[in-house]
C-alpha positions as CSV (number, residue, x, y, z in Angstrom):
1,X,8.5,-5.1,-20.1
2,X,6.4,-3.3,-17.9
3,X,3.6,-3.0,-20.0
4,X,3.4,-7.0,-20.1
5,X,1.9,-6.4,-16.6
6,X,-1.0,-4.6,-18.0
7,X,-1.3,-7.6,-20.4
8,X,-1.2,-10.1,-18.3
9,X,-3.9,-8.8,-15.7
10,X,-6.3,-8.1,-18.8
11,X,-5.9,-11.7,-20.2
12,X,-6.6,-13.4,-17.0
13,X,-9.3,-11.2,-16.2
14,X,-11.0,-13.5,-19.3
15,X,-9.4,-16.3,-18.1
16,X,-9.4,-16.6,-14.7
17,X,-9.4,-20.9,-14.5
18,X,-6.2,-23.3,-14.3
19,X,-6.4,-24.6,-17.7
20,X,-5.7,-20.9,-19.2
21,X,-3.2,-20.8,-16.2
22,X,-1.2,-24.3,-17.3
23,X,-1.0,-23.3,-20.9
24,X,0.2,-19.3,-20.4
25,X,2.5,-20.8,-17.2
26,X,5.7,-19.0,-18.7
27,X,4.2,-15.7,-19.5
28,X,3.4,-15.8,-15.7
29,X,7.0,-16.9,-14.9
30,X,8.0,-13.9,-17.1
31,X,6.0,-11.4,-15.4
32,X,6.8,-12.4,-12.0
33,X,11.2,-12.8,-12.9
34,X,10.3,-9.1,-14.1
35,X,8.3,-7.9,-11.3
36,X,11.1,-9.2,-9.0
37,X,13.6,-7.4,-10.9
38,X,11.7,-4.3,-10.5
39,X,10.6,-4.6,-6.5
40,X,14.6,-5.5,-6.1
41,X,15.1,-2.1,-7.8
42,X,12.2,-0.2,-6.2
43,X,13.9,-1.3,-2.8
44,X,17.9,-0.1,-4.0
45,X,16.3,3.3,-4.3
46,X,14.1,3.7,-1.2
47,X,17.0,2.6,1.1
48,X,19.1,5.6,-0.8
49,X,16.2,7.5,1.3
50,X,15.4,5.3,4.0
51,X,18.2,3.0,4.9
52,X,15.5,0.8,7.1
53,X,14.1,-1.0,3.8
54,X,17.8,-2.3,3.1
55,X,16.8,-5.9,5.1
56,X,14.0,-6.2,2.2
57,X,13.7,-9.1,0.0
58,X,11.7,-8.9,-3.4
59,X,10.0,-12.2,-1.8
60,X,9.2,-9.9,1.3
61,X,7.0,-7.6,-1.1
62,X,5.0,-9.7,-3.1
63,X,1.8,-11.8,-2.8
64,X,0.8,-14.9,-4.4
65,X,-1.4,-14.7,-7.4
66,X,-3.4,-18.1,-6.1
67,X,-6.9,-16.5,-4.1
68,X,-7.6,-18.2,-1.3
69,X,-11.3,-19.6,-2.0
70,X,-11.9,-21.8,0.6
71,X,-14.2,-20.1,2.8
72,X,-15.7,-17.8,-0.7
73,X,-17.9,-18.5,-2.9
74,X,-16.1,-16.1,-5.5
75,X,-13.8,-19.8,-7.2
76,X,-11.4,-18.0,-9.2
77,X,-8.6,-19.3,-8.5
78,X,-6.5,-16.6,-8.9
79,X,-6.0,-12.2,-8.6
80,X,-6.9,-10.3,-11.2
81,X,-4.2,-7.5,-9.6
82,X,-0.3,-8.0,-9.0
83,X,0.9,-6.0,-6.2
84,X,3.7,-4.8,-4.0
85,X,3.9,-4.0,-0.4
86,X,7.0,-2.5,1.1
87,X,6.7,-2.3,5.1
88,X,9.2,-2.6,7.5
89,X,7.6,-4.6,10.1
90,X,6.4,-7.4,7.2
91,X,3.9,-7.9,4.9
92,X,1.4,-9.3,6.9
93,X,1.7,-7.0,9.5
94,X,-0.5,-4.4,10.4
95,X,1.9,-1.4,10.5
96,X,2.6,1.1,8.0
97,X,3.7,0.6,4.2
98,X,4.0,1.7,0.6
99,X,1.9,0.0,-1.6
100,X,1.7,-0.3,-5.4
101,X,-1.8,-1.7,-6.9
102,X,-1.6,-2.7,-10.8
103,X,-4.4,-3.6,-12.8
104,X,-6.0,-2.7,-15.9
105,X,-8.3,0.5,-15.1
106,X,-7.4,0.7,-11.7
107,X,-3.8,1.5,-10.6
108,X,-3.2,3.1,-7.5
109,X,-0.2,4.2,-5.2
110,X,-1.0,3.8,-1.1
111,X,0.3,4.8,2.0
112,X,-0.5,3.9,5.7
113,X,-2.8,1.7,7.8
114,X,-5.7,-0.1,6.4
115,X,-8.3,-1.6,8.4
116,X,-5.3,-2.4,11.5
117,X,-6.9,-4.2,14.7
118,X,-8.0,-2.4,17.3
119,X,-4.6,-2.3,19.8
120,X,-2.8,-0.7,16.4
121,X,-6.2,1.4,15.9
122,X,-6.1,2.7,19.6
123,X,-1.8,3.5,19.0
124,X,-2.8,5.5,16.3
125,X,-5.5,7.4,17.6
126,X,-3.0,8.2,21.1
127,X,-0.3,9.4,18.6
128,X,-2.7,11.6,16.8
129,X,-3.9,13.1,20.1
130,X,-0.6,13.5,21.8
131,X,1.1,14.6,18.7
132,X,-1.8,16.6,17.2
133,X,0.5,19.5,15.4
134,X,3.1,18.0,14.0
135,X,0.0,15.2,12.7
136,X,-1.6,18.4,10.8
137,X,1.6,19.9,10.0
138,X,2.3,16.7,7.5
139,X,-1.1,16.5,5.8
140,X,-1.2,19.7,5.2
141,X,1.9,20.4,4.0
142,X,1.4,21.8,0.3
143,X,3.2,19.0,-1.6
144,X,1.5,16.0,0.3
145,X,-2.1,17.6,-0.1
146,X,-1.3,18.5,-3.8
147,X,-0.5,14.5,-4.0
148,X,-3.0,12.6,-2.1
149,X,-5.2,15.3,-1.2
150,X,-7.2,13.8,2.1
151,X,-6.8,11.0,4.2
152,X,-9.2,8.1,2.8
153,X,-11.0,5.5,5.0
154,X,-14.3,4.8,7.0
155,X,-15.4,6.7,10.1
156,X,-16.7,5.2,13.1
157,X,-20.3,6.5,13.7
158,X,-20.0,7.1,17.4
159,X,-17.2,9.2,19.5
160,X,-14.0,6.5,20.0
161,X,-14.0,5.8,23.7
162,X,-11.8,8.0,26.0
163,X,-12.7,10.9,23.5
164,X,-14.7,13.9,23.6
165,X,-17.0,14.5,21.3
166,X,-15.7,18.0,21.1
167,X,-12.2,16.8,20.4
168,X,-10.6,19.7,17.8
169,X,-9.2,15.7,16.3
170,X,-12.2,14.2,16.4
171,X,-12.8,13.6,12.5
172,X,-9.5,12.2,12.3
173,X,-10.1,10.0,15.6
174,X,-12.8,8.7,14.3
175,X,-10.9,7.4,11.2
176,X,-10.6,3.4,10.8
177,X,-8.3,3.5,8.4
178,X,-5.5,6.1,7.8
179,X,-4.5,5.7,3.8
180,X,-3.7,8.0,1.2
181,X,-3.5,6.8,-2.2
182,X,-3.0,8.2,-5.8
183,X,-4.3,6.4,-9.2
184,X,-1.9,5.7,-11.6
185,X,-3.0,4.8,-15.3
186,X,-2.3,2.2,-17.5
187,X,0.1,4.1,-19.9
188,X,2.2,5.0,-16.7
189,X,2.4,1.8,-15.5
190,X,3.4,0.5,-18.9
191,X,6.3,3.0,-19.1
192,X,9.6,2.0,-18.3
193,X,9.9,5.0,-15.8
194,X,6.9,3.8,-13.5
195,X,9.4,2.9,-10.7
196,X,10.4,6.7,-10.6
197,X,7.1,7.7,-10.2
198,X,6.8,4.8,-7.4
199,X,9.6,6.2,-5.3
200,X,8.4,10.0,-6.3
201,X,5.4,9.1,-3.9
202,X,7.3,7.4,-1.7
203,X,9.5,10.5,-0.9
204,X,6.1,12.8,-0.2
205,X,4.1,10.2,1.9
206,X,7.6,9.6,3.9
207,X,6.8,11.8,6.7
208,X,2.8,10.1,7.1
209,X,4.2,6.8,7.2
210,X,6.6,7.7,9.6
211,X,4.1,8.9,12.0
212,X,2.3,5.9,11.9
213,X,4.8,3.9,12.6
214,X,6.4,5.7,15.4
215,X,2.4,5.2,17.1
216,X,2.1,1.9,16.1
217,X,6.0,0.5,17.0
218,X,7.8,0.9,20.2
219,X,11.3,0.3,19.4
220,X,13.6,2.0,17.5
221,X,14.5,0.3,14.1
C-alpha cells in the first residue's frame, strides 16, 4: 500500500483542483485510512524507545492536505506532499520533532527546529553555549555524521547579540534553524519496510532532538 502514496502525490501534482479531488475522493480516503495505520504503527515503535511519544494520536501527526490560499496567490487548493510530524510538545509547536516528507522526487527524513521564534531561537543558542561539549559530542558522533552529515539551515549575517564574535560556537550560534535531514527515494518509500527505515533515523537523531528540547522546555516530561 505504501507505494499508493507515491501515486497519489504524482496524480495530484496534474490535478491539483476540486473537481479531480471530488471524483478520486476514495482513493484519498484510502491513502489517508493507510497513512493513519502507519503513523499509529510508527508511534508503537518509537515509544518502545522513547516512552514520551505514547500520549500520540495518529491525528496528532498529520496535516491536512487542503493549502491555506487565502492570503497566496499560489490557488491550489491542495499539497502536493503528505507528511508526518511526531513532537512531543504538538504539532504546531515550535520545539523539536521527527519529521517524514513524501513526495514524488523529493522524500526526506528531518530532525530538530525549523525556523522557531526568537524566545525558542535565544533557548537554543544558551543551551549550545552552556552545554557546548556534550552539543559537539552528538554531531559528531560517527553514526549521526555518517547519517545526516551537517546541521542544515540559514545563518544570521551578523554576531547574535550577547555573543562574541570570537565565540569557538559561533557558526553554530549563528544558526536559524537547527535541522538535519536525510532524502529518501521513491522505491523506499514505496516498500513495505519504509517505517523501519523511519524509526532507524529516529534512533540516530535521538540524542539531537533531545538536546533541543531540553533548551527549548523547562519541565520535565
Amino acid at each position: 500500500m505504501p507505494n499508493e502514496y507515491i501515486k497519489f502525490i504524482k496524480a495530484i501534482k496534474k490535478n491539483n483542483h476540486k473537481e479531480w479531488m471530488d471524483a478520486n475522493r476514495d482513493w484519498y480516503h484510502k491513502i489517508r485510512e493507510q497513512l493513519v495505520s502507519d503513523i499509529e504503527k510508527i508511534i508503537a515503535s518509537i515509544s518502545k524507545i522513547d516512552g514520551r511519544f505514547q500520549k500520540l494520536t495518529a491525528k496528532d501527526c498529520m496535516f491536512r492536505i487542503n493549502r491555506d490560499i487565502r492570503f497566496s496567490s499560489d490557488k491550489r487548493p491542495y499539497k502536493e506532499n503528505l507528511a508526518i510530524y511526531l513532537s512531543i510538545l504538538g504539532k504546531k509547536s515550535s520545539g523539536p520533532g521527527y519529521y517524514l516528507h513524501i513526495e514524488p522526487g523529493n522524500s526526506f527524513f528531518a530532525c530538530g527546529c525549523w525556523m522557531p521564534p526568537s524566545d525558542v531561537l535565544n533557548k537554543i543558542r544558551e543551551e549550545i553555549d552552556y552545554n557546548s561539549s556534550d552539543f559537539l559530542k552528538i554531531i559528531n558522533d560517527k553514526n549521526f555524521k555518517k547519517q545526516f552529515g551537517e546541521i542544515e539551515g540559514d545563518k544570521v549575517k551578523t554576531t547574535p547579540k550577547g555573543y562574541d564574535k570570537n565565540h569557538p560556537m559561533i557558526e553554530f550560534l549563528k544558526l536559524k534553524s537547527y535541522i538535519v535531514s536525510v532524502a529518501i527515494s521513491d522505491k523506499e518509500i514505496s516498500d513495505e519496510s519504509f517505517k523501519k527505515l523511519f524509526i532507524s533515523f529516529i534512533k540516530t537523531a535521538r540524542p539531537f532532538h533531545d538536546f533541543l528540547l531540553t533548551a527549548v522546555h523547562d519541565e520535565e516530561l
